[in-house]
C-alpha positions, 0 to 999 in steps of 0.5 A: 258865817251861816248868819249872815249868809242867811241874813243877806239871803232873807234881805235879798228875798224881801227886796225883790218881792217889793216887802216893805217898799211901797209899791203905789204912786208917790204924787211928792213930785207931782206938778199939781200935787200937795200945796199947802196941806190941800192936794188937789186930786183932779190933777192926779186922775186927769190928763195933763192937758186939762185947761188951766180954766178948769183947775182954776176952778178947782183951786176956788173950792178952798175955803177962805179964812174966817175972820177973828170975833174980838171979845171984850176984857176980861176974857181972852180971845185966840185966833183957831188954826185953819186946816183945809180938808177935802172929803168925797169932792166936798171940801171943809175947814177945821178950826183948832184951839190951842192945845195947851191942857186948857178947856176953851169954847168956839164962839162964833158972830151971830147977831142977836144971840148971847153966850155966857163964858167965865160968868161974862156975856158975849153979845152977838156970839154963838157956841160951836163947841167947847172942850179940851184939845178942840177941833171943829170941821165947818162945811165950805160952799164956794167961798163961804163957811157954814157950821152946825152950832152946838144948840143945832142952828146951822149958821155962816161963818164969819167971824171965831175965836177960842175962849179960854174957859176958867170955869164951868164949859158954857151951856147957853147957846 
């Protein structure tokens, strides 16, 4: 009986000092908040009675999907998996490879330049990054994607795609 007196009395002690609740604004309910896996943060610290012009604005910061970069047999291509993610106003995309204990390397269309993948050459294709379990962020201005390459060049993003590595993770760029 001592125990559970005690027991009811700690319970009561912590619910009313607010332990273990969390004491900040939920924005789950918010009408302008988590859409998509982007949050919009200018409505939560505005007025509601910001115009519609302005978080049109706002909504078009998002960076669009970049195309798939086919390559030919007998590599096999994947699609990335877009993430949006916003950071001190500047807003980016991560590009994901599947994560399947599999090594791949992030290609991506540049015209005039090789990759060498599985002993294959990829024509018009820069090397973004290769590995396992693979996430690159790329910077969005406007509607547009820019990227460091894995050789430096900063390059637009237009078209990707993750390639299954069977050999040795590619050096050239």
């Amino acid at each position: 009986m001592l125990v559970l007196l005690t027991l009811a009395l700690i319970c009561t002690a912590a619910a009313s000092s607010g332990y273990g609740g969390g004491n900040a604004p939920s924005y789950s309910g918010h009408p302008h908040g988590y859409r998509q896996g982007y949050y919009d943060w200018s409505s939560s610290s505005e007025s509601d009675s910001s115009s519609s012009e302005e978080h049109h604005h706002h909504h078009h910061k998002r960076c669009r999907k970049v195309d798939e970069l086919a390559v030919d047999a007998p590599l096999t291509g994947d699609k990335p998996k877009f993430s949006p993610l916003e950071r001190k106003g500047k807003t980016y995309t991560k590009l994901s490879c599947p994560n399947d204990k599999n090594e791949y390397a992030l290609i991506a269309y540049k015209k005039d330049s090789t990759v060498l993948i599985n002993g294959e050459t990829v024509n018009d294709s820069i090397l973004l990054s290769a590995g396992v379990n693979l996430d690159f962020v790329a910077r969005c201005h406007g509607r547009r994607t820019y990227a460091e390459a894995a050789n430096g060049e900063k390059i637009k993003l237009e078209k990707v795609a993750c390639v299954k590595v069977t050999d040795n993770i590619p050096d050239t760029f």
